[in-house]
C-alpha positions in Angstrom: 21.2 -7.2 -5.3 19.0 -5.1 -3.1 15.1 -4.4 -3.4 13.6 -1.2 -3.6 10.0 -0.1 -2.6 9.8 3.2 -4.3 7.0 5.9 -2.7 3.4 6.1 -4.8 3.8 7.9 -7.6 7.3 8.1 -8.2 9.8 6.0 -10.6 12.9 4.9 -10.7 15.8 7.6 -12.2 18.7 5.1 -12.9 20.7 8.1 -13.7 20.4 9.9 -11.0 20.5 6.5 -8.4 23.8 5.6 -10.0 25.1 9.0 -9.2 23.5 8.7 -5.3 25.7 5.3 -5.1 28.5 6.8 -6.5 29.2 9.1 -4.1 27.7 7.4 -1.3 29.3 3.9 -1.5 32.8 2.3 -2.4 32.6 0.5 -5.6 32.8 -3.0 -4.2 29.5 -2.0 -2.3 27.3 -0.8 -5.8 24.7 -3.2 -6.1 24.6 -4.8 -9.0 21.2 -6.0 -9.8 18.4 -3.9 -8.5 14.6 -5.2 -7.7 11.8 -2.9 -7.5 9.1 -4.3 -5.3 5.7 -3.2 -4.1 6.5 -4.0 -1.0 9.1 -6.0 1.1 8.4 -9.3 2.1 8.2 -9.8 5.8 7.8 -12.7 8.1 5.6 -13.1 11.0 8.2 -11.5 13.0 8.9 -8.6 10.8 11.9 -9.8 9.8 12.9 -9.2 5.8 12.9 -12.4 3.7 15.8 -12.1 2.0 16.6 -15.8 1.8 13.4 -16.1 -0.2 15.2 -13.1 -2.7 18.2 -15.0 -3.0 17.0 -17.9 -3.5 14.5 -16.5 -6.6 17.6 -15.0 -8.1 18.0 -12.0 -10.7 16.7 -14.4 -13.8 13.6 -11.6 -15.4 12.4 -15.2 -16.5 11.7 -16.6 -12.9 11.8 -13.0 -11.2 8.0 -10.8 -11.8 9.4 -7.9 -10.1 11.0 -5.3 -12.4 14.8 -5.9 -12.5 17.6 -3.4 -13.0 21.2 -3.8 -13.8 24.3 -1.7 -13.4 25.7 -0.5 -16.1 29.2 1.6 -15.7 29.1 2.5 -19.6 26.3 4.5 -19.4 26.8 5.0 -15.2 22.9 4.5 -15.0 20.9 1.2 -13.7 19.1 -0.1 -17.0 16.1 -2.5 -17.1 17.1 -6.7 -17.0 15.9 -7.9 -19.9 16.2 -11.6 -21.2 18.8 -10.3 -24.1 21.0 -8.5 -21.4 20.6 -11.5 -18.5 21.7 -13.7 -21.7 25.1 -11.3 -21.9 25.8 -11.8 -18.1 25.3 -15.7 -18.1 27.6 -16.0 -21.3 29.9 -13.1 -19.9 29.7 -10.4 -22.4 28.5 -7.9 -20.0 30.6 -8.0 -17.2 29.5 -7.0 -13.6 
């Protein structure tokens, strides 16, 4: 997974960041699960806390933060709803 802070204003193009990653990054490095934030979560020593992110998990039950999966049949990251987190748990969707 890796969390996003995306400028004011703009939005997330799943189409076009899939592309980005494509040619930027091997395909054991694409990240799989996406999390847009309004801002990264930082400790006193302005440290990231991504222990705190891992431990929360990609579940859009648990997780407020939009979340944004993968998907190679369409090459574009798509919004993780309950019905597609449901299809990774019982491993329809594959990732």
């Amino acid at each position: 997974m890796a969390a996003l802070v995306l400028r004011p204003g703009c939005r997330l193009d799943g189409t076009a960041l899939y592309r980005h990653v494509e040619q930027l990054l091997p395909p054991y490095a694409w990240p799989r699960f996406l999390r847009l934030q309004e801002q990264l979560a930082m400790t006193e020593t302005f440290k990231q806390q991504k222990v705190r992110l891992a431990q929360e998990g990609c579940d859009p039950a648990r997780v407020p933060d939009p979340l944004f999966l993968l998907d190679e049949a369409t090459k574009a990251y798509v919004p993780l709803g309950p019905a597609l987190w449901e299809g990774v748990l019982d491993g329809r969707l594959r990732i």
